[in-house]
PAVOMAR-822040 format. One record per atom (N, C-alpha, C): residue number from 1; residue in one letter; atom name; y, x, z. Coordinates in Angstrom, 2 decimals. Each point is the difference from the previous one (the first is absolute). Last residue first. Layout:
// residues N
{site NUM; 'A'; 'CA'; {Y; X; Z}} ...
This chain:
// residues 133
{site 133; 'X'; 'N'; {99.63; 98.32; 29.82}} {site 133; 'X'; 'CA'; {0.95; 0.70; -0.96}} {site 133; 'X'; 'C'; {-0.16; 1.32; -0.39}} {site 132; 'X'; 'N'; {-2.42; -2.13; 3.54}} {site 132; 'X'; 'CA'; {-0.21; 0.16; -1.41}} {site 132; 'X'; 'C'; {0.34; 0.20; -1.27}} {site 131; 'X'; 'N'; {1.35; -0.23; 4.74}} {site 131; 'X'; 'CA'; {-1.11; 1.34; 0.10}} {site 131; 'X'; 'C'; {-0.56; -0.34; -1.79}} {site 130; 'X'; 'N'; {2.84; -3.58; 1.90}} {site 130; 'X'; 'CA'; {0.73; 1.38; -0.35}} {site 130; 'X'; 'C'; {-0.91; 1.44; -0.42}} {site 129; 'X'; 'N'; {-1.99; -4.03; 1.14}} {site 129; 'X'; 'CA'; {0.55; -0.13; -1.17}} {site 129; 'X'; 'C'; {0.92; 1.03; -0.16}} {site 128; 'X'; 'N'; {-1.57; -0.21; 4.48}} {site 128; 'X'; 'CA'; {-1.79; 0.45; -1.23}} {site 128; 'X'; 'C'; {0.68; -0.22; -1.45}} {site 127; 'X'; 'N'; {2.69; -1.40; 3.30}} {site 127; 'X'; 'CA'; {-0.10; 1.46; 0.60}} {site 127; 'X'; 'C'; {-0.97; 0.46; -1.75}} {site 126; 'X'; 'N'; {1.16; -4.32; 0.97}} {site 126; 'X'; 'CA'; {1.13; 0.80; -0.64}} {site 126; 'X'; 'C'; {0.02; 1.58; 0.11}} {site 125; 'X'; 'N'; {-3.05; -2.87; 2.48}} {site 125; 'X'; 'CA'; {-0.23; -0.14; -1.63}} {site 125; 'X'; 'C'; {1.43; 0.42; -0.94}} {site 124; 'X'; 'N'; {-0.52; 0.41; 4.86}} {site 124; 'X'; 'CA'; {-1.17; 0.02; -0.77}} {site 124; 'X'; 'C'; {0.00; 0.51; -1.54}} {site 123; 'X'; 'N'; {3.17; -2.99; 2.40}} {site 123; 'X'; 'CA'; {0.40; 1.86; 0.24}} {site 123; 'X'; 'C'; {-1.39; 0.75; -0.68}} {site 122; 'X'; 'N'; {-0.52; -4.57; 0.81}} {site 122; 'X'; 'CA'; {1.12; -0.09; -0.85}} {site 122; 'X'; 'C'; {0.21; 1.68; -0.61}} {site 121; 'X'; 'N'; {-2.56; -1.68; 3.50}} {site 121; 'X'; 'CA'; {-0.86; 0.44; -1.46}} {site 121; 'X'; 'C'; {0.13; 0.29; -0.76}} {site 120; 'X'; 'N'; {2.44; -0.25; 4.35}} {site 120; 'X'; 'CA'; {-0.87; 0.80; -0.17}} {site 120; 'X'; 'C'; {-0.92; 0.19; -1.70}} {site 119; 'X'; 'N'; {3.08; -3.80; 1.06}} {site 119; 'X'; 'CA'; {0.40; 1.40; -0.21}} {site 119; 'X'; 'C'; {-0.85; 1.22; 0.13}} {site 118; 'X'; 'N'; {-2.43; -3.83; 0.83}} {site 118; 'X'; 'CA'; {0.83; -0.33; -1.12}} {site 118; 'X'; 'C'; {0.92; 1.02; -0.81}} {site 117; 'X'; 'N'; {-1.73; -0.49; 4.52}} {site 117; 'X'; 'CA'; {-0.66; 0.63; -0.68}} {site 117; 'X'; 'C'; {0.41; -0.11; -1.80}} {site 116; 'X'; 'N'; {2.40; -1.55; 4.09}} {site 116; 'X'; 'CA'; {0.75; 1.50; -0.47}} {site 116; 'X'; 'C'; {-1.71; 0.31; -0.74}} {site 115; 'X'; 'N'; {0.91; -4.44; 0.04}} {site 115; 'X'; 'CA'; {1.24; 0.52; -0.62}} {site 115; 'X'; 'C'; {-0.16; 1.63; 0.15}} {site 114; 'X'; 'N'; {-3.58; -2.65; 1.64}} {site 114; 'X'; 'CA'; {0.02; -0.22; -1.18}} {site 114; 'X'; 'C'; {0.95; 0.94; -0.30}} {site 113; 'X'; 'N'; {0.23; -0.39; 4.36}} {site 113; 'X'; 'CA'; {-1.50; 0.34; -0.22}} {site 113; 'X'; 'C'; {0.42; 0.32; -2.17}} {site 112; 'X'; 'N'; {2.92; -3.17; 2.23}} {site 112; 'X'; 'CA'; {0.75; 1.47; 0.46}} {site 112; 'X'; 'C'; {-1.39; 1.23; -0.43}} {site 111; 'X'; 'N'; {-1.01; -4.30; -0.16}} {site 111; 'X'; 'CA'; {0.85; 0.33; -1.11}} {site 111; 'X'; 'C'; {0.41; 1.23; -0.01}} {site 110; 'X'; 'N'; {-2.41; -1.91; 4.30}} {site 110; 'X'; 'CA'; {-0.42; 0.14; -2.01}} {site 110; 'X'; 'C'; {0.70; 0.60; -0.98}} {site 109; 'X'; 'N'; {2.03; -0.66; 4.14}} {site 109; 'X'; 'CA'; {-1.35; 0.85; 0.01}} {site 109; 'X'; 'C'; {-0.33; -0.10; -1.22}} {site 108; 'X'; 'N'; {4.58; -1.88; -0.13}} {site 108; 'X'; 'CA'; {-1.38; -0.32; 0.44}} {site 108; 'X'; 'C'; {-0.58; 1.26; 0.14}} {site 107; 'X'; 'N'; {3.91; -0.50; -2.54}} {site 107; 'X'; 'CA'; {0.47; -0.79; 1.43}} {site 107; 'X'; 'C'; {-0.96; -0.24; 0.68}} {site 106; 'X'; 'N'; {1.83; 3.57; -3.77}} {site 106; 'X'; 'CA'; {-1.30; -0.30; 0.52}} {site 106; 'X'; 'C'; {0.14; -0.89; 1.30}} {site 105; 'X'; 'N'; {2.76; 1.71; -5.15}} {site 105; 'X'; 'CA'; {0.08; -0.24; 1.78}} {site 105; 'X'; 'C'; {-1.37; -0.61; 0.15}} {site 104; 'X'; 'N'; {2.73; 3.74; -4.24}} {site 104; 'X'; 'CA'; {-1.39; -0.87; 0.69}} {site 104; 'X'; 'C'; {-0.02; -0.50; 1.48}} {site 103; 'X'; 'N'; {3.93; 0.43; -3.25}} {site 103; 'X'; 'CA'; {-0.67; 0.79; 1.31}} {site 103; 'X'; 'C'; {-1.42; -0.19; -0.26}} {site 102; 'X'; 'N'; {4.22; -1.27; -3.22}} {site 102; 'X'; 'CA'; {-1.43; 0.13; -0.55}} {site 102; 'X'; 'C'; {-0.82; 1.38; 0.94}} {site 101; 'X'; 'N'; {4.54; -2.38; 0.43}} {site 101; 'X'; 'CA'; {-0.07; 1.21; -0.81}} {site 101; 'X'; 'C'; {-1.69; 0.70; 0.10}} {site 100; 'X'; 'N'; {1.63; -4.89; 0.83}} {site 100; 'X'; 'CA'; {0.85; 0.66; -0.62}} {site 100; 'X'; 'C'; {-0.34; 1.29; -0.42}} {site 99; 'X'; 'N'; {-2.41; -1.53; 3.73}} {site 99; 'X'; 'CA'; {-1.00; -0.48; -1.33}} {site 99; 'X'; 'C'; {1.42; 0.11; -1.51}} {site 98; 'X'; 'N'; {1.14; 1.86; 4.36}} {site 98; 'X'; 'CA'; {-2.00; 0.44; -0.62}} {site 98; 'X'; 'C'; {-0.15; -0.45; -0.80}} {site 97; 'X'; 'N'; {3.77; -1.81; 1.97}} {site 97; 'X'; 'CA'; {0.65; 1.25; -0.86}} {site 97; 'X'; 'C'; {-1.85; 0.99; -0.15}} {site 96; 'X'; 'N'; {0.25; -4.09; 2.27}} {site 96; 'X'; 'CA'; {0.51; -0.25; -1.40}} {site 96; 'X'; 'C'; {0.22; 1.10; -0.54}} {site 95; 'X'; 'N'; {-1.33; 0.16; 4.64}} {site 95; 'X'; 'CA'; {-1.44; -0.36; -0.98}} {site 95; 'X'; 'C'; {0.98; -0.25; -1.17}} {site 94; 'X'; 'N'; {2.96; 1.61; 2.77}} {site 94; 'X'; 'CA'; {-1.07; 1.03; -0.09}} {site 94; 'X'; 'C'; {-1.10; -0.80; -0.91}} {site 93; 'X'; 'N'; {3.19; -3.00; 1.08}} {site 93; 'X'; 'CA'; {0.44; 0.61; -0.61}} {site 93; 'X'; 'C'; {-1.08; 1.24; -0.14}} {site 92; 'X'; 'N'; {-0.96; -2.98; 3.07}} {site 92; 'X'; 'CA'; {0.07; -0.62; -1.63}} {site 92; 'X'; 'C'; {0.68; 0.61; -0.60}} {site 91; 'X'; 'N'; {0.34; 1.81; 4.18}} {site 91; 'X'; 'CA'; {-1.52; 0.04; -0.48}} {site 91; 'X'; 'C'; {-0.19; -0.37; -1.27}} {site 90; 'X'; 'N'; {3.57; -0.41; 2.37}} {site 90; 'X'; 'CA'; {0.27; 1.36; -0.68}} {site 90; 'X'; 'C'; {-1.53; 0.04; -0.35}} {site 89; 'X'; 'N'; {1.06; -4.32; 1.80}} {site 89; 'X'; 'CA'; {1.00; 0.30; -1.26}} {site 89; 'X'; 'C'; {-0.45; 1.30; -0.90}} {site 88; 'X'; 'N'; {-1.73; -0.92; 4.59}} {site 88; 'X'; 'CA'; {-0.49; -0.72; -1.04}} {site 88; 'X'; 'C'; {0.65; 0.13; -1.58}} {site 87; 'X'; 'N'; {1.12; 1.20; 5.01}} {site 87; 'X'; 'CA'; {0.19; 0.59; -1.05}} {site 87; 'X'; 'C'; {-0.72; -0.17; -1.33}} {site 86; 'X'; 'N'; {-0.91; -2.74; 4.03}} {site 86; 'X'; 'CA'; {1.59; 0.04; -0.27}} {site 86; 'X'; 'C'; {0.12; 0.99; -1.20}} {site 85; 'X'; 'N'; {-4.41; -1.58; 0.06}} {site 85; 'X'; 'CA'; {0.70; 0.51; 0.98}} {site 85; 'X'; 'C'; {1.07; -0.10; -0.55}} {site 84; 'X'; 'N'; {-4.67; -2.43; 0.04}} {site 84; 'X'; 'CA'; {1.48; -0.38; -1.01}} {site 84; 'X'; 'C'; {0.33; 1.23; 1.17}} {site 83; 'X'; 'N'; {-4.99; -1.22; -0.23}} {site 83; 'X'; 'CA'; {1.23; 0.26; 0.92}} {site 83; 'X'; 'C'; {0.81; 0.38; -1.44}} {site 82; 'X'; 'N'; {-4.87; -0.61; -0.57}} {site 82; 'X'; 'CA'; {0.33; -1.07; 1.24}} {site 82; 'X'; 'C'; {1.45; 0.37; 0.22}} {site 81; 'X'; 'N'; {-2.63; 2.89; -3.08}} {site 81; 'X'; 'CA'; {0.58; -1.29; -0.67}} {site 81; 'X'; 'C'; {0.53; -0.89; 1.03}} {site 80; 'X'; 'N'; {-0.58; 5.19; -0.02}} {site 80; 'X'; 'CA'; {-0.37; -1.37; 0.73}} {site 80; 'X'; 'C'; {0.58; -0.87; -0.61}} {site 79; 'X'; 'N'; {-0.59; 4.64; -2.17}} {site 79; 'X'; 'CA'; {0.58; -0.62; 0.40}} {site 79; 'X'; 'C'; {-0.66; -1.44; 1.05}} {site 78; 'X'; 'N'; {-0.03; 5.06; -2.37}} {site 78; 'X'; 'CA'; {-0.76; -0.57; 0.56}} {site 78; 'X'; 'C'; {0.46; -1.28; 0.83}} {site 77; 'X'; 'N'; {0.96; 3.81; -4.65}} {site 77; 'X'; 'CA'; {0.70; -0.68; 1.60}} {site 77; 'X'; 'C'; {-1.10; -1.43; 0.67}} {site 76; 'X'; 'N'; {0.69; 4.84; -3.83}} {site 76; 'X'; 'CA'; {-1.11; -1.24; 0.81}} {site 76; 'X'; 'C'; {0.85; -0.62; 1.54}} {site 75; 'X'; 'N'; {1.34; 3.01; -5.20}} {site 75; 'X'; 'CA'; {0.34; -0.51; 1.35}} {site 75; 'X'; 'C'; {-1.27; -0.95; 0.60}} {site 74; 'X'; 'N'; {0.89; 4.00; -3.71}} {site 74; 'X'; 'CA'; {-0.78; -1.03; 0.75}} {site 74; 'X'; 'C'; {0.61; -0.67; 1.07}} {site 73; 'X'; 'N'; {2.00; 3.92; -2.76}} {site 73; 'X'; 'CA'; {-1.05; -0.39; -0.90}} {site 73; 'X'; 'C'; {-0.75; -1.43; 0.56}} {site 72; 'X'; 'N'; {5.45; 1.76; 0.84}} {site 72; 'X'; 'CA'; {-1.33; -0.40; 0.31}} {site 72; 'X'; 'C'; {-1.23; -0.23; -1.07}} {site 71; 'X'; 'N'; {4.77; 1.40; -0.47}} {site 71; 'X'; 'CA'; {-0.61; 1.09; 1.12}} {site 71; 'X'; 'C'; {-1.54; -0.40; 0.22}} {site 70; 'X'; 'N'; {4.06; -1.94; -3.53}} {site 70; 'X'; 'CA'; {-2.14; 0.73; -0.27}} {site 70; 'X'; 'C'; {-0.61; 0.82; 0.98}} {site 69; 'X'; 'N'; {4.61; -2.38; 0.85}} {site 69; 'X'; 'CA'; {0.11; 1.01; -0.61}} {site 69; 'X'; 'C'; {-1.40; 0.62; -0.97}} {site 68; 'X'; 'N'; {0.55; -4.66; 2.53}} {site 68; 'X'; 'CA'; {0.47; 0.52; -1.61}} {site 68; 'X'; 'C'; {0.37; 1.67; -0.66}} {site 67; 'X'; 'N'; {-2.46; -0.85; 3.99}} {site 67; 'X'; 'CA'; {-0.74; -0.23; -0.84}} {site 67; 'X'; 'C'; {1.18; -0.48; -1.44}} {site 66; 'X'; 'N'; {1.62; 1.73; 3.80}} {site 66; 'X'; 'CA'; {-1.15; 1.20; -0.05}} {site 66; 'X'; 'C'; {-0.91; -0.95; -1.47}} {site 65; 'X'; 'N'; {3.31; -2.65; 2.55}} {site 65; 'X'; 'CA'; {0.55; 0.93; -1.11}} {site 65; 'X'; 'C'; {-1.19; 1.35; -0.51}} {site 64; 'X'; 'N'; {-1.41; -3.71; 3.03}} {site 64; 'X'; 'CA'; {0.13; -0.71; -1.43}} {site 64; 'X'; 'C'; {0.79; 0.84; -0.40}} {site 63; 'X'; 'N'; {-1.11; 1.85; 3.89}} {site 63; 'X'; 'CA'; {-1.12; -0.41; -1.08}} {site 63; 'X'; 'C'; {0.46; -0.36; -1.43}} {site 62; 'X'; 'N'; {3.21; 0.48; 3.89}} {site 62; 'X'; 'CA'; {-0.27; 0.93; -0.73}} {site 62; 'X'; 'C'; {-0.87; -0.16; -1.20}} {site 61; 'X'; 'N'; {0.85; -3.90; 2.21}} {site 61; 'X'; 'CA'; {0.75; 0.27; -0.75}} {site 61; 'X'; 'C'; {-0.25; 1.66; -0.49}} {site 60; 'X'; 'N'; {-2.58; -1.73; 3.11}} {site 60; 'X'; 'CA'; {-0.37; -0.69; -0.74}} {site 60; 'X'; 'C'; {0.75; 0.09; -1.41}} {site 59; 'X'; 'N'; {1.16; 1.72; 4.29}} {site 59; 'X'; 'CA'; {-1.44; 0.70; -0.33}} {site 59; 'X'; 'C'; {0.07; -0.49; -1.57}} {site 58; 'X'; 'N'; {3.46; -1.44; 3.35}} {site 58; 'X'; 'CA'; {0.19; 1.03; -1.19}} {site 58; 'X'; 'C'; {-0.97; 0.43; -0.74}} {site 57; 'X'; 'N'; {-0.17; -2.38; 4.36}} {site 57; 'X'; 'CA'; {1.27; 1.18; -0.14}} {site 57; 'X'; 'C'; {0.13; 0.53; -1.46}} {site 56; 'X'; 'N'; {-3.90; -2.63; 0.86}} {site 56; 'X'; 'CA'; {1.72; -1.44; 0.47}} {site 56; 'X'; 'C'; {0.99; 0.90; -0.50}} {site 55; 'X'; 'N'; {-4.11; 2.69; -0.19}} {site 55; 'X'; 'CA'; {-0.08; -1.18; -1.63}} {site 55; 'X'; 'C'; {1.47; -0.57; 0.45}} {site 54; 'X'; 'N'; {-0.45; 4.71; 2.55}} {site 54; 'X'; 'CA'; {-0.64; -1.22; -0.18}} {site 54; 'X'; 'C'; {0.68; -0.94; -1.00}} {site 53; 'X'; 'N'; {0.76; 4.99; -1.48}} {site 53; 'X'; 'CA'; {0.32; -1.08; 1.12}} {site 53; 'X'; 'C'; {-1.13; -1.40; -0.47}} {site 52; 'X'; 'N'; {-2.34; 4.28; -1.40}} {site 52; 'X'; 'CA'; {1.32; -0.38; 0.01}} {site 52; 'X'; 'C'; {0.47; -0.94; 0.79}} {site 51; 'X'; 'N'; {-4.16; 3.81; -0.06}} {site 51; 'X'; 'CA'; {0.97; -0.53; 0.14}} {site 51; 'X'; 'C'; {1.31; -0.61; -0.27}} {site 50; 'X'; 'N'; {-5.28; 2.57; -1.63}} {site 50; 'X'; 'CA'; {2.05; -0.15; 0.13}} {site 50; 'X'; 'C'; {0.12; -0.85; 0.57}} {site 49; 'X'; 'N'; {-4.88; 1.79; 0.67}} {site 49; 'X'; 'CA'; {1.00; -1.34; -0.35}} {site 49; 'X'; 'C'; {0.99; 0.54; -0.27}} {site 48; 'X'; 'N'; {-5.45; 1.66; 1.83}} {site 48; 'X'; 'CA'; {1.54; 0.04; -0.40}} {site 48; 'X'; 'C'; {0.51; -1.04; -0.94}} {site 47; 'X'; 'N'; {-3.81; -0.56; 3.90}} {site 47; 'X'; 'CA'; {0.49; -0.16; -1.74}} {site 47; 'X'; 'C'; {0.65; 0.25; -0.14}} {site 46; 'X'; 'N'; {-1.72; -0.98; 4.60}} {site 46; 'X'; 'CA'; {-0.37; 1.61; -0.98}} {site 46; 'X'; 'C'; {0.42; -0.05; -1.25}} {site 45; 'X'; 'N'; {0.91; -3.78; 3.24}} {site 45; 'X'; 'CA'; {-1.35; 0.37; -0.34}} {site 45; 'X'; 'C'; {-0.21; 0.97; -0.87}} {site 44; 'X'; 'N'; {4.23; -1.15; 1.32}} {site 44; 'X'; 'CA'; {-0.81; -0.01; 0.87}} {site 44; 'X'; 'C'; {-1.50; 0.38; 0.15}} {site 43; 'X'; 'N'; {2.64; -0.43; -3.60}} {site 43; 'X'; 'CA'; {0.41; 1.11; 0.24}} {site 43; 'X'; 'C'; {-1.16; 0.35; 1.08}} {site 42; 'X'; 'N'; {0.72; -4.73; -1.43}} {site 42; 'X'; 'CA'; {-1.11; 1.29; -1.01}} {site 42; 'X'; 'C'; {0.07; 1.70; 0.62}} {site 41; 'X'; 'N'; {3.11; -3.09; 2.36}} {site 41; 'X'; 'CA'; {-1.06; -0.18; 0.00}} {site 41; 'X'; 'C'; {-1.22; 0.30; -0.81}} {site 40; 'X'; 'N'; {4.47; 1.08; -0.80}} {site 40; 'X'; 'CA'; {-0.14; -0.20; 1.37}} {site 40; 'X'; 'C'; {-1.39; -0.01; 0.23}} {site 39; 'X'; 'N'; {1.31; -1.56; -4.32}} {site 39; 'X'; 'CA'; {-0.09; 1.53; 0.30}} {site 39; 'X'; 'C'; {0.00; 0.50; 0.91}} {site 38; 'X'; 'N'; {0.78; -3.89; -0.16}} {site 38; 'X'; 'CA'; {-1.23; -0.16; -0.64}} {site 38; 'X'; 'C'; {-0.38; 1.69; -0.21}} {site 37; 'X'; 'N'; {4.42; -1.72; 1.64}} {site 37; 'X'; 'CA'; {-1.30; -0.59; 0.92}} {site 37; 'X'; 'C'; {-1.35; 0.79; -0.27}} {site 36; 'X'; 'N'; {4.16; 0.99; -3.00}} {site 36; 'X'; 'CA'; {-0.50; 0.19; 1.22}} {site 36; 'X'; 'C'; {-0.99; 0.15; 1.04}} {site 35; 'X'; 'N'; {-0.56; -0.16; -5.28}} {site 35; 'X'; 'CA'; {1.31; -0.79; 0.61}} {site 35; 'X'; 'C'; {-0.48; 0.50; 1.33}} {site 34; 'X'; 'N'; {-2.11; 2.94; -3.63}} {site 34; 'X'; 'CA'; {0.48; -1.23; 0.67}} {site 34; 'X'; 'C'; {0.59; -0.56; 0.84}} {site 33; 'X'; 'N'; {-2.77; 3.85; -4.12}} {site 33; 'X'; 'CA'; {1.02; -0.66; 0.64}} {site 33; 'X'; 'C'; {-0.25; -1.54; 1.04}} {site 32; 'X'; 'N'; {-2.94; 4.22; -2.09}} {site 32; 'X'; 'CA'; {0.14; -0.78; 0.30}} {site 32; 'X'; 'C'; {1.16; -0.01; 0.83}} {site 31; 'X'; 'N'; {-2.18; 2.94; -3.91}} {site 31; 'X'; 'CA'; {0.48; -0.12; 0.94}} {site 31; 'X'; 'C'; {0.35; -1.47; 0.31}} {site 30; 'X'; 'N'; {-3.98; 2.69; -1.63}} {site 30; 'X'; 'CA'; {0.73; -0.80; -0.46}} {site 30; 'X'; 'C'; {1.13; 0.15; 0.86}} {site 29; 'X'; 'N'; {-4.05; 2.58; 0.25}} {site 29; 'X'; 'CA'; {0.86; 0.46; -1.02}} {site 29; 'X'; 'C'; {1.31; -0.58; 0.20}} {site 28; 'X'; 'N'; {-4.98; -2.38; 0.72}} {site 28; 'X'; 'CA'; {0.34; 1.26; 0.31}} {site 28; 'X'; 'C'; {1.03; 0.90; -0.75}} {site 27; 'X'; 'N'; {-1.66; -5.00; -0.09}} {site 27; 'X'; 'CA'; {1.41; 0.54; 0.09}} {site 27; 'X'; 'C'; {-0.21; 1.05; 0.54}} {site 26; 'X'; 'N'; {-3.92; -1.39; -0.71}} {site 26; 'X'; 'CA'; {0.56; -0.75; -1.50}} {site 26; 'X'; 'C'; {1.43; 1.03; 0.17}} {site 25; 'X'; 'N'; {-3.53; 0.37; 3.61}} {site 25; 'X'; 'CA'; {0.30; 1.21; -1.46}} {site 25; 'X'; 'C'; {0.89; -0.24; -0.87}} {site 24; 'X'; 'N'; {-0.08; -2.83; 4.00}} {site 24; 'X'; 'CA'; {0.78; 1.33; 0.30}} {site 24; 'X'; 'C'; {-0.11; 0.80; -1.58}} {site 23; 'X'; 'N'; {-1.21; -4.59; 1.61}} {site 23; 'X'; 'CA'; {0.34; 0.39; -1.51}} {site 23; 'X'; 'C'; {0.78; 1.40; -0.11}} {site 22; 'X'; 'N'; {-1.02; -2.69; 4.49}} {site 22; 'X'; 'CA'; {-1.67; -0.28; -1.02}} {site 22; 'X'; 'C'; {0.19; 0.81; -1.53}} {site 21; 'X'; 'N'; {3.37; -0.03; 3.47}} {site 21; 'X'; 'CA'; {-0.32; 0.90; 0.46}} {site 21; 'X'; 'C'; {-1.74; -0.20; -1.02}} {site 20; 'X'; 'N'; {3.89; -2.67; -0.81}} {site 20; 'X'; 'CA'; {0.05; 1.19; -0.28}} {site 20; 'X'; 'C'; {-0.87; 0.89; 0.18}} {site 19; 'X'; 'N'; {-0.29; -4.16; 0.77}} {site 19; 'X'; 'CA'; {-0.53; 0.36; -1.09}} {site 19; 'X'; 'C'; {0.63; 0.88; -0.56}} {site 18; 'X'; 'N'; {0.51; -1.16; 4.93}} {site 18; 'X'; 'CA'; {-1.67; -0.19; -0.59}} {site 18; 'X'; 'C'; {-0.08; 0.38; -1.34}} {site 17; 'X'; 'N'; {4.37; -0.36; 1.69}} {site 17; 'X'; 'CA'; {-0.62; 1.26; 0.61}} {site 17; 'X'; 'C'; {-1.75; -0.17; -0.58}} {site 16; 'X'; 'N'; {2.65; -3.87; -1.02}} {site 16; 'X'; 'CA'; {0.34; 1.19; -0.46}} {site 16; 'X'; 'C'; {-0.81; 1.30; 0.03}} {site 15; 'X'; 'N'; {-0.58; -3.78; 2.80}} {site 15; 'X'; 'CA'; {-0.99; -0.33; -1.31}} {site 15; 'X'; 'C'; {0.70; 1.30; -0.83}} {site 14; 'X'; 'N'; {1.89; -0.37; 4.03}} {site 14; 'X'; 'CA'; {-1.32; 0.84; -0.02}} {site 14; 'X'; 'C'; {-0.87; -0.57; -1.32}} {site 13; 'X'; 'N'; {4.84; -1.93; 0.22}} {site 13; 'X'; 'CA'; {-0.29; 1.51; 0.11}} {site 13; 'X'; 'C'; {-1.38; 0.61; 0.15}} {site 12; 'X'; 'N'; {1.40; -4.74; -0.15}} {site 12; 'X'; 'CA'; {-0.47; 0.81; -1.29}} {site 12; 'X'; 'C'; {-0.28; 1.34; -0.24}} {site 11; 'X'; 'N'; {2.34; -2.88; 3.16}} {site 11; 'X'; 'CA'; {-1.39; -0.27; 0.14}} {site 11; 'X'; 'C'; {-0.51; 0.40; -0.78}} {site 10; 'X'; 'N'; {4.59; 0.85; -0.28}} {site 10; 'X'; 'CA'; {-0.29; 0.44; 1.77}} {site 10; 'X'; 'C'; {-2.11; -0.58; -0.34}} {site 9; 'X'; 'N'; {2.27; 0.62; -5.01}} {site 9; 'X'; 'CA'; {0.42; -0.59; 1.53}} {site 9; 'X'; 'C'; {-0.93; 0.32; 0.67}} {site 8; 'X'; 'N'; {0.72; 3.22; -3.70}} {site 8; 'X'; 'CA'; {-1.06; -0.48; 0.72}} {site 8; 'X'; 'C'; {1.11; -0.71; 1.19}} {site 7; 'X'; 'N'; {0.20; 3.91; -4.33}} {site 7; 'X'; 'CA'; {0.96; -1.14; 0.73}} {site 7; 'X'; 'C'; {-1.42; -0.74; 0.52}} {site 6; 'X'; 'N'; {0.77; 4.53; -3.44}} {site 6; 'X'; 'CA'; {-0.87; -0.87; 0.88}} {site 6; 'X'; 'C'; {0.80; -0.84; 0.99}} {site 5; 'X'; 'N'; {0.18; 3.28; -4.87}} {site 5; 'X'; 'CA'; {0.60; -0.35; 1.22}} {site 5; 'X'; 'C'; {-0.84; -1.56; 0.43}} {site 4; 'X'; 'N'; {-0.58; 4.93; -2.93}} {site 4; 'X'; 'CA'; {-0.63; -0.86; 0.28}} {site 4; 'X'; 'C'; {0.82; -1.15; 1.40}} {site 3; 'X'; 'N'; {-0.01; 4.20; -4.26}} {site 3; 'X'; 'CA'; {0.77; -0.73; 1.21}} {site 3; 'X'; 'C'; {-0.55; -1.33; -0.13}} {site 2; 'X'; 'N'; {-1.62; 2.68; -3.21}} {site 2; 'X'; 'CA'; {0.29; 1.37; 1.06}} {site 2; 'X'; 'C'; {0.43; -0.70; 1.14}} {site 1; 'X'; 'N'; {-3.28; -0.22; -4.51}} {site 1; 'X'; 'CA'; {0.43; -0.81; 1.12}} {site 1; 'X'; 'C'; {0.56; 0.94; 1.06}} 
């Protein structure tokens, strides 16, 4: 697991910052991507981040090329189900091109929980099968 990109609407952000800062060992290493705002504000709170343009400016569209390229191992995007935004479009496009080129996306605490232990076990166990060859 090397890239990790993170997205969080405006009310989602400190639930972000909370389960990064609860799963520091999981992603020790990793690198983390994200859209503007959200990297703004993780930043804020001591977390390194890349930076890319905010999600309206473009954020959303880098993503979805980073992930047909295989840049991404994870995406967790933390979404509010209460709000439609104008750039809505580039979002349904970022979640289609995850499940097109087989992302793992995490739209919950939970899941997002599950998906990077999942890879963690994933990596695991390809580790211990190579060691047996």
């Amino acid at each position: 697991m090397e890239n990790i990109v993170i997205i969080a609407h405006d009310v989602k952000k400190p639930e972000m910052v909370r389960f990064l800062n609860e799963r520091k060992d999981w992603i020790f290493g990793v690198n983390l991507i994200a859209t503007g705002r959200t990297a703004e504000y993780v930043e804020s709170q001591g977390i390194k981040v890349k930076h890319l343009s905010p999600g309206k400016s473009g954020g959303y569209n880098e993503i979805t090329e980073m992930v047909k390229k295989k840049e991404v191992d994870i995406v967790i995007f933390l979404r509010d189900p209460l709000i439609k935004q104008g750039h809505h479009e580039d979002i349904q496009r970022l979640l289609e091109a995850c499940n097109m080129y087989n992302i793992p996306l995490a739209t919950n605490y939970a899941t997002a929980e599950l998906v990077i232990l999942g890879h963690i076990k994933k990596e695991d166990y390809e580790r211990r099968k190579s060691m047996d060859q």
